[in-house]
VEXKOLFI-820387 format. One record per residue: residue number from 1; y, x, z of N, C-alpha, C in turn. Coordinates in Angstrom, 1 decimal, padded with zeros to 4 digits. Atoms other than C-alpha are relative to their C-alpha. Layout:
<atom zafi="NUM" n_c2="Y" n_c1="X" n_c3="Z" ca_c2="Y" ca_c1="X" ca_c3="Z" c_c2="Y" c_c1="X" c_c3="Z"/>
...
***
This chain:
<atom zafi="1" n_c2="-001.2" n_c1="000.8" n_c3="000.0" ca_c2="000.0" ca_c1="000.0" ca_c3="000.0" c_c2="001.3" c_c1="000.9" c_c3="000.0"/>
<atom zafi="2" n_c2="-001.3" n_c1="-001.1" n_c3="000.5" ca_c2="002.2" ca_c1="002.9" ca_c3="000.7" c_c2="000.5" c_c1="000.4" c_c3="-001.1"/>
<atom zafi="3" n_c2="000.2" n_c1="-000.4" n_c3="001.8" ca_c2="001.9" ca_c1="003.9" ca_c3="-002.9" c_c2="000.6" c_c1="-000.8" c_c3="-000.3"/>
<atom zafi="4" n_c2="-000.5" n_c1="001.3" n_c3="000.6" ca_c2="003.0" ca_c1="000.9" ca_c3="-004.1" c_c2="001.4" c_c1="-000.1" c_c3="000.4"/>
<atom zafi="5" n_c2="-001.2" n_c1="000.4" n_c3="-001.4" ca_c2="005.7" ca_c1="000.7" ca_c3="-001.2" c_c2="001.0" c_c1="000.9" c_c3="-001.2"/>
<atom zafi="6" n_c2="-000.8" n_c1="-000.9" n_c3="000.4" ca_c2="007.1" ca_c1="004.3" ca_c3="-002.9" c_c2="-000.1" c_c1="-000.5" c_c3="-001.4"/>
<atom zafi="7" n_c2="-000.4" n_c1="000.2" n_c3="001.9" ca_c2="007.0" ca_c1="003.1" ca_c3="-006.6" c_c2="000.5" c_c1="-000.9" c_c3="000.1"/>
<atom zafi="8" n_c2="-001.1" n_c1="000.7" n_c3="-000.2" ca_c2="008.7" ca_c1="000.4" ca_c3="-005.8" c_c2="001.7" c_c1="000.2" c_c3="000.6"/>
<atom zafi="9" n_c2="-001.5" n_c1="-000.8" n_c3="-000.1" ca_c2="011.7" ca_c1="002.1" ca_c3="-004.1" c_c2="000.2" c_c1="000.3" c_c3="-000.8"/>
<atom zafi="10" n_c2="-000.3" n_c1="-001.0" n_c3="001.2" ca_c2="011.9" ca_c1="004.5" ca_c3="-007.1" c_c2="000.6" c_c1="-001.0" c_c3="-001.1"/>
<atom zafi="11" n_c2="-000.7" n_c1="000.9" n_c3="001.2" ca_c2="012.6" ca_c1="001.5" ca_c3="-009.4" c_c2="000.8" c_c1="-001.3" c_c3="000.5"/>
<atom zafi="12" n_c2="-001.0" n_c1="001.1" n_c3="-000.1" ca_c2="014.9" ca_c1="-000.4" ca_c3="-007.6" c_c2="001.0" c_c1="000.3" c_c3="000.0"/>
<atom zafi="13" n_c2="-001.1" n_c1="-000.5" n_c3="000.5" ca_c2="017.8" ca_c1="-000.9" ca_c3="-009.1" c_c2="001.0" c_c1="-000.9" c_c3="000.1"/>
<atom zafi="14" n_c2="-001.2" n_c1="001.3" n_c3="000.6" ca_c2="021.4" ca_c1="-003.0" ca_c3="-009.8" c_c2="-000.3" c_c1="-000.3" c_c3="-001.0"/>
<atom zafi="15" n_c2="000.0" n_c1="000.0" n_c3="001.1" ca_c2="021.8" ca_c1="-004.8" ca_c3="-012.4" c_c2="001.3" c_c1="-001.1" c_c3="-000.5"/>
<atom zafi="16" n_c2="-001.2" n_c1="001.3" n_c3="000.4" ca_c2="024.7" ca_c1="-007.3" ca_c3="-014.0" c_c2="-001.0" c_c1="-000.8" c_c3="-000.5"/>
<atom zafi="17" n_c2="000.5" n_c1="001.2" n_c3="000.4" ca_c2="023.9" ca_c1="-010.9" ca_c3="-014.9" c_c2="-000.5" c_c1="000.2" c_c3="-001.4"/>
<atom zafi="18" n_c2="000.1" n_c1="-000.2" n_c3="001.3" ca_c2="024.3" ca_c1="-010.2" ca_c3="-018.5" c_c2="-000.9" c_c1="000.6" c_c3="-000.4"/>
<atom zafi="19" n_c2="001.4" n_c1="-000.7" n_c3="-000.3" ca_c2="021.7" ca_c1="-007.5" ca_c3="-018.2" c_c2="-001.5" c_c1="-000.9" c_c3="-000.1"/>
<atom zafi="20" n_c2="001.3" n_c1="000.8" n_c3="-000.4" ca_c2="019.1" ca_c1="-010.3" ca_c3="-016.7" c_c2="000.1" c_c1="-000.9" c_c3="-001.2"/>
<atom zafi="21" n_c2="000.4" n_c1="001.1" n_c3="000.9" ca_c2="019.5" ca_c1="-012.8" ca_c3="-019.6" c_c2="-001.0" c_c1="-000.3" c_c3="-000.5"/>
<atom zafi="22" n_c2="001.2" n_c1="000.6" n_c3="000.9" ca_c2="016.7" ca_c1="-012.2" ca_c3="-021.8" c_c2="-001.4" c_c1="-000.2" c_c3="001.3"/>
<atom zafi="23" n_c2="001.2" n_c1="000.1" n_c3="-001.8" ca_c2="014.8" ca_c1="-011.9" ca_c3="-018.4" c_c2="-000.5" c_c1="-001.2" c_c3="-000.1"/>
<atom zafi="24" n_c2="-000.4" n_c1="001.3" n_c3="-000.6" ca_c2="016.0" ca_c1="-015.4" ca_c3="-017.6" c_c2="-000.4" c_c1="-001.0" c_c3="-001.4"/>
<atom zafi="25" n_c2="000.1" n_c1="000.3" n_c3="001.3" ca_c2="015.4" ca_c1="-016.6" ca_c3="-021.5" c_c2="-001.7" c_c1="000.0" c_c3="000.2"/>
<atom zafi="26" n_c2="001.8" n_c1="000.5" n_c3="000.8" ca_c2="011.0" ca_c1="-016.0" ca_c3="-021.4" c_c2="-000.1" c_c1="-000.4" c_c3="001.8"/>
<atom zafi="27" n_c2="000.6" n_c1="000.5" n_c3="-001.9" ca_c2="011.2" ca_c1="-017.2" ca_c3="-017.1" c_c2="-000.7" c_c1="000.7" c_c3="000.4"/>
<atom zafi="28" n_c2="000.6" n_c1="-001.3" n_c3="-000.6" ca_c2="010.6" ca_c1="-014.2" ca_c3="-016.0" c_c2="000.6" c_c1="000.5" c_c3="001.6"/>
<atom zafi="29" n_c2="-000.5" n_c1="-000.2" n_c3="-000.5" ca_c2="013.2" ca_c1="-014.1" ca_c3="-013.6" c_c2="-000.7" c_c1="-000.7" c_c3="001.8"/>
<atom zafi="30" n_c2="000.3" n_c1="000.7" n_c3="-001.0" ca_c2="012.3" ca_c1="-014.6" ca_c3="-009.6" c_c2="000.6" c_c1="000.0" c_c3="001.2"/>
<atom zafi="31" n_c2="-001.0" n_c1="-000.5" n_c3="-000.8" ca_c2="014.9" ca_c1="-015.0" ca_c3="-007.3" c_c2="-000.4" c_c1="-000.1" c_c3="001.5"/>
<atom zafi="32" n_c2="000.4" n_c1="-000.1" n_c3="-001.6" ca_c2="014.6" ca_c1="-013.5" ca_c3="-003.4" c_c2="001.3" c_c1="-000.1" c_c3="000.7"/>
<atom zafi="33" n_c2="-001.1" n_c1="000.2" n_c3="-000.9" ca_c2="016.2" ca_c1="-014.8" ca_c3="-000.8" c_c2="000.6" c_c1="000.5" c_c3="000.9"/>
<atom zafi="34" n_c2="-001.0" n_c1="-000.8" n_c3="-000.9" ca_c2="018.9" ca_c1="-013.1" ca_c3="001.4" c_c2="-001.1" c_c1="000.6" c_c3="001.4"/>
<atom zafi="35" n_c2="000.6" n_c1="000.0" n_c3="-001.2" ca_c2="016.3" ca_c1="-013.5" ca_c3="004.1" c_c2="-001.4" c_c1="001.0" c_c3="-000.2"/>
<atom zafi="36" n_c2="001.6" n_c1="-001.0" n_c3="-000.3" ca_c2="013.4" ca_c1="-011.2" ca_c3="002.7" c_c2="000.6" c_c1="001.0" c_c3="-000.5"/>
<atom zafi="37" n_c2="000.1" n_c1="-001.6" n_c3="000.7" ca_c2="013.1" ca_c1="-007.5" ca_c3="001.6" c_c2="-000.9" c_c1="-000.5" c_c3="-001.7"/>
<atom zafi="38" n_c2="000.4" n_c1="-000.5" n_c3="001.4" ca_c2="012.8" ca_c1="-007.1" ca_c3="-002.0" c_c2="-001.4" c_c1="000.5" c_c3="-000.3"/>
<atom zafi="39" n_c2="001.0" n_c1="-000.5" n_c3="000.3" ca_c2="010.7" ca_c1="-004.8" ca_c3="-001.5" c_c2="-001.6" c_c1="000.0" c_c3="000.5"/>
<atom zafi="40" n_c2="001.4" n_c1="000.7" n_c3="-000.3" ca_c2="008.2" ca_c1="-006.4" ca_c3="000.4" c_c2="-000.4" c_c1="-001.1" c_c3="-000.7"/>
<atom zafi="41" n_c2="000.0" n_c1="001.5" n_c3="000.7" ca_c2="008.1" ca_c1="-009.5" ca_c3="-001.6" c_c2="-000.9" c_c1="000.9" c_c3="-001.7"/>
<atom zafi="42" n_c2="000.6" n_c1="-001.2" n_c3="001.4" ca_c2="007.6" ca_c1="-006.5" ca_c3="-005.0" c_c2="-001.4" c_c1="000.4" c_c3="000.6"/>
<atom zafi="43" n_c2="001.6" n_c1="-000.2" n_c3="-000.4" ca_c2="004.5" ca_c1="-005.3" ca_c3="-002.8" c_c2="-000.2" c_c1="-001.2" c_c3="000.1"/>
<atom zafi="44" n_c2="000.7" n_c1="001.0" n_c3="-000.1" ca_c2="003.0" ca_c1="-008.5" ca_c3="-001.8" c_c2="-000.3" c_c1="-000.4" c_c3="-001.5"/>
<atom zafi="45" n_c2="000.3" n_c1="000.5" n_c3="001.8" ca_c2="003.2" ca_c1="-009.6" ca_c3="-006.0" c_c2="-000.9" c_c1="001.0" c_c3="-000.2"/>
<atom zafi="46" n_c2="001.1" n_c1="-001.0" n_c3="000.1" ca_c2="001.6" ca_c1="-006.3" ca_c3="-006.4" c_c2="-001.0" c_c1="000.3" c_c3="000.0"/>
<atom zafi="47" n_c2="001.5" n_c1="-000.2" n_c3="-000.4" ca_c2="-000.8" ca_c1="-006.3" ca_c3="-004.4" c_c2="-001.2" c_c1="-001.2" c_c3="000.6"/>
<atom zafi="48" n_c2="000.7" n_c1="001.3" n_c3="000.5" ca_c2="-001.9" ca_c1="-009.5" ca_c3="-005.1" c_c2="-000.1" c_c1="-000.7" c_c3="001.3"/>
<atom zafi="49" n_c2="000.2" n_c1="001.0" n_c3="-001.4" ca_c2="-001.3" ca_c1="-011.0" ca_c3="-001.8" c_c2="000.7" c_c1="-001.2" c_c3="000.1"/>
<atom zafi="50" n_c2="-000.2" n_c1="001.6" n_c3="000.5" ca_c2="-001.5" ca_c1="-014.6" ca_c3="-002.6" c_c2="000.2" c_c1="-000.7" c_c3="001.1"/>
<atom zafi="51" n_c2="-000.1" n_c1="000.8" n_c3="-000.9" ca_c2="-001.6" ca_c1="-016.1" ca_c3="000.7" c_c2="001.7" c_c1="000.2" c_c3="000.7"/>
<atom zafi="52" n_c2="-001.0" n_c1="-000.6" n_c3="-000.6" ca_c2="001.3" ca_c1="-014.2" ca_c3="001.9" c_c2="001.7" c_c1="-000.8" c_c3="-001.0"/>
<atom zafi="53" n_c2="-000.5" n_c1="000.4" n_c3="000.9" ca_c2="003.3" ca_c1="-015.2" ca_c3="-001.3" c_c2="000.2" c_c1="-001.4" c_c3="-000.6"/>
<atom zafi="54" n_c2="000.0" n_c1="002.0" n_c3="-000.6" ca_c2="002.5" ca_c1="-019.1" ca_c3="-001.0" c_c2="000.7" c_c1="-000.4" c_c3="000.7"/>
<atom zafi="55" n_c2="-000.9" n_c1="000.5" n_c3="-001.3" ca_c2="004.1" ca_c1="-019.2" ca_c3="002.0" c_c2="001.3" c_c1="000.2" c_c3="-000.2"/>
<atom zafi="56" n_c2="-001.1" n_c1="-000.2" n_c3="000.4" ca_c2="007.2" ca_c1="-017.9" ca_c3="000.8" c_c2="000.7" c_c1="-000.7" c_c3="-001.2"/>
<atom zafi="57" n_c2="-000.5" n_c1="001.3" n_c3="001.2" ca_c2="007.7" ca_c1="-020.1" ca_c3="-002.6" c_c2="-000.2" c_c1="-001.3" c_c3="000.8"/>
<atom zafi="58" n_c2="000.1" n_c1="001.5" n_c3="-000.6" ca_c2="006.5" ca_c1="-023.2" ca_c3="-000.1" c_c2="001.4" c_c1="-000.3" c_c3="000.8"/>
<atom zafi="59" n_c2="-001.4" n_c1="000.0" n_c3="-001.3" ca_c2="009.6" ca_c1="-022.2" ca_c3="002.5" c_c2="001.3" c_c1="000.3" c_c3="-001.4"/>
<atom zafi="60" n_c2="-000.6" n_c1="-000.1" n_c3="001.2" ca_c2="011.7" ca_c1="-022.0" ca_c3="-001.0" c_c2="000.7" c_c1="001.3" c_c3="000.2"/>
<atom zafi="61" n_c2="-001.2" n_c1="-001.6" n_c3="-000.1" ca_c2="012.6" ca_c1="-018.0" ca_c3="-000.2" c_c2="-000.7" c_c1="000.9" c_c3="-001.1"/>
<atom zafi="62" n_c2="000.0" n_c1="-000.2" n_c3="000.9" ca_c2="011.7" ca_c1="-017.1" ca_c3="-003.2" c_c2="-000.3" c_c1="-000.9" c_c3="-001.2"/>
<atom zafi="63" n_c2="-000.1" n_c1="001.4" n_c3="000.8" ca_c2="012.1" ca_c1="-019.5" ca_c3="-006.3" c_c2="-000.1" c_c1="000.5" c_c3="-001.5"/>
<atom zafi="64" n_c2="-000.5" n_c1="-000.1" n_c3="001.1" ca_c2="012.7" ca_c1="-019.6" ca_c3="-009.8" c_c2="001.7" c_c1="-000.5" c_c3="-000.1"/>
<atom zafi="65" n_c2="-001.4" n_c1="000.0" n_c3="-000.1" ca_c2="016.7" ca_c1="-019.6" ca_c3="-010.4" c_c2="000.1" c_c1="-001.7" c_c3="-000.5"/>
<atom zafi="66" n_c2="-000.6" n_c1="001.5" n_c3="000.2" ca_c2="017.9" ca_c1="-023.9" ca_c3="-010.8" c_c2="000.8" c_c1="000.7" c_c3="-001.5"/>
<atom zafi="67" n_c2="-000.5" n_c1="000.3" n_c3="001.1" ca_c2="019.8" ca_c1="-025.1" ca_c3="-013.6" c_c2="001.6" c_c1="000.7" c_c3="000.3"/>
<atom zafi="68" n_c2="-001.4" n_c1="-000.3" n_c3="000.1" ca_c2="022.9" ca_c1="-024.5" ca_c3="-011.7" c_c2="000.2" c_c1="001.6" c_c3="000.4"/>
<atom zafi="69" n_c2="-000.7" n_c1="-001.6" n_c3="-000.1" ca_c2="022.9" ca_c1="-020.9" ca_c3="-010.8" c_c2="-000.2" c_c1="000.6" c_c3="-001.1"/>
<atom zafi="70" n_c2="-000.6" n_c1="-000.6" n_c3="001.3" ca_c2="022.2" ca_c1="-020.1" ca_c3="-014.1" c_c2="001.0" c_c1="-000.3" c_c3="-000.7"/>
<atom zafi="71" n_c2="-001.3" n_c1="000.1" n_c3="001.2" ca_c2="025.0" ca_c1="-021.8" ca_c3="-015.7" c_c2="001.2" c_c1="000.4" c_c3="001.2"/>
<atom zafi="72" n_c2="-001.5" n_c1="-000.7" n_c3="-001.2" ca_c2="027.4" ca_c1="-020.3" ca_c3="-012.2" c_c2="-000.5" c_c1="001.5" c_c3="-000.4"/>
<atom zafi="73" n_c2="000.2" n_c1="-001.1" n_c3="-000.4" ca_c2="025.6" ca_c1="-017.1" ca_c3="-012.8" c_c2="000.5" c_c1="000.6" c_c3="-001.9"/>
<atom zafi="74" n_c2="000.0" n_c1="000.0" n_c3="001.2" ca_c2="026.3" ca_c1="-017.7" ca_c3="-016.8" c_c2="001.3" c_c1="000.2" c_c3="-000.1"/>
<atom zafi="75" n_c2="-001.6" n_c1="-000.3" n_c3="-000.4" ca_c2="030.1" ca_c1="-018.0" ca_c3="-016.0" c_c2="000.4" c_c1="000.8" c_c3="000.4"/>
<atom zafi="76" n_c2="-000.4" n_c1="-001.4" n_c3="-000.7" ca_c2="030.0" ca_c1="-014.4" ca_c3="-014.3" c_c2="-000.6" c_c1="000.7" c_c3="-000.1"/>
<atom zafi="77" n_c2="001.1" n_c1="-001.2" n_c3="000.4" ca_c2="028.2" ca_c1="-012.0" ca_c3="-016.2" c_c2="-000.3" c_c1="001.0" c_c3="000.6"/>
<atom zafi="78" n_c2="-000.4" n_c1="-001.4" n_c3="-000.4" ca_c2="029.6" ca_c1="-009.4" ca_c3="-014.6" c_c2="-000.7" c_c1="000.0" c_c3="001.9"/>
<atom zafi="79" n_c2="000.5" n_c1="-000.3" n_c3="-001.3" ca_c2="027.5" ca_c1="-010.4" ca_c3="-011.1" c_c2="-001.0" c_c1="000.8" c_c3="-000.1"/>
<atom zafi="80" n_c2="000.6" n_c1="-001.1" n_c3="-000.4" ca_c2="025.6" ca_c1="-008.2" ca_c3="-009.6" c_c2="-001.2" c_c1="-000.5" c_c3="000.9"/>
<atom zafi="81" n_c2="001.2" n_c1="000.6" n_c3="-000.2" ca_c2="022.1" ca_c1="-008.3" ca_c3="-008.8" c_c2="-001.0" c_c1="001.4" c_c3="000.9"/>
<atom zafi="82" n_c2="001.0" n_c1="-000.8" n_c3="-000.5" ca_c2="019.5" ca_c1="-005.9" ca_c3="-006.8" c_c2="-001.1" c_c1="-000.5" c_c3="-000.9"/>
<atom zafi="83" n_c2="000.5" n_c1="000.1" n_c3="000.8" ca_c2="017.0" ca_c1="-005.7" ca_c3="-009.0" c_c2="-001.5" c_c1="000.6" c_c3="000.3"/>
<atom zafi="84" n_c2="001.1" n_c1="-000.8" n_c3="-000.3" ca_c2="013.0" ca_c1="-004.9" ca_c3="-009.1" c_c2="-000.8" c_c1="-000.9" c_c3="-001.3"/>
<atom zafi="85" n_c2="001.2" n_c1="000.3" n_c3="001.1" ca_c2="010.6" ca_c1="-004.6" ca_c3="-012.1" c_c2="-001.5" c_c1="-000.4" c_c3="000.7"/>
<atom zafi="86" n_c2="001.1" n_c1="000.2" n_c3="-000.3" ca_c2="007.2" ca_c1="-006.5" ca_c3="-011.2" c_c2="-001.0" c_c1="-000.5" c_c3="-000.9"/>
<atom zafi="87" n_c2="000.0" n_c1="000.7" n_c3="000.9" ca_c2="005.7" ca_c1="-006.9" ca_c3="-014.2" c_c2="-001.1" c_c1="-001.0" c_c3="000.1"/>
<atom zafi="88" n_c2="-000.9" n_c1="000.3" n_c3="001.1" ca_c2="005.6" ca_c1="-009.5" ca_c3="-015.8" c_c2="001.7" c_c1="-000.7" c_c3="000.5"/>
<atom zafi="89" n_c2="-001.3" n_c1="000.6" n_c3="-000.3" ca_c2="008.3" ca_c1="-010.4" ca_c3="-013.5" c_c2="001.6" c_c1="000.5" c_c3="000.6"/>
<atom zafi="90" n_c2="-001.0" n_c1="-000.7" n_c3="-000.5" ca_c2="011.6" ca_c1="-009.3" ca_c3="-012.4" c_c2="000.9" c_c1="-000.6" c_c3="001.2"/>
<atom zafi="91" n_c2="-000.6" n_c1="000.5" n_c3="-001.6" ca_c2="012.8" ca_c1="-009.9" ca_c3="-008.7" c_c2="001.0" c_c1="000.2" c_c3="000.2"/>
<atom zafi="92" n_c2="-001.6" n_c1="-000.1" n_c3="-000.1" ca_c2="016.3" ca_c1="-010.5" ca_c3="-008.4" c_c2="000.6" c_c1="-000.5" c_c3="001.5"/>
<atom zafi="93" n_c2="-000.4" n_c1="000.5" n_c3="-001.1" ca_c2="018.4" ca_c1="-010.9" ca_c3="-005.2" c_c2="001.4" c_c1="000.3" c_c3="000.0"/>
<atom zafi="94" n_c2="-001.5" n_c1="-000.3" n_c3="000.2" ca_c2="022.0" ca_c1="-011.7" ca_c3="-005.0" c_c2="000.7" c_c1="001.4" c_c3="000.7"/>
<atom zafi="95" n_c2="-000.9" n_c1="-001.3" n_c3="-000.6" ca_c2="024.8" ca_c1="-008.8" ca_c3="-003.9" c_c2="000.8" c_c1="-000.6" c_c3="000.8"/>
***
């Protein structure tokens, strides 16, 4: 898990809205909420820990982005995002 833990730091990054579009275009995008670590949320996806990761989309702290923060987040390209590649998905968490 450590492993994982440090390849995950290494690729986390910022990123602008404008950046995430095509992200957000094939729903790829998965937004974490203020309330977790990024980067435990990127391990748990990783490492396939389903039960752990149930509980967290059921408590809605991590989601798919609504209608409306993409067209508020569409209005301000220029926001800013914490950023983590999980493929196939990309974990985003506001600034």
């Amino acid at each position: 898990m450590s492993d994982i833990r440090a390849e995950l730091i290494e690729s986390l990054d910022e990123a602008e809205w404008d950046w995430l579009i095509p992200h957000a275009q094939r729903d790829a995008i998965i937004l974490v909420s203020s309330q977790l670590d990024i980067i435990d949320v990127g391990a748990a996806i990783a490492s396939e820990k389903t039960k752990e990761v149930q509980i967290w989309i059921d408590e809605a702290l991590i989601t798919k982005p609504s209608i409306q923060q993409l067209g508020t987040w569409n209005t301000d390209r220029s926001k800013r995002f914490e950023t983590l590649i999980v493929q196939p998905y990309v974990l985003v968490k506001e600034k």
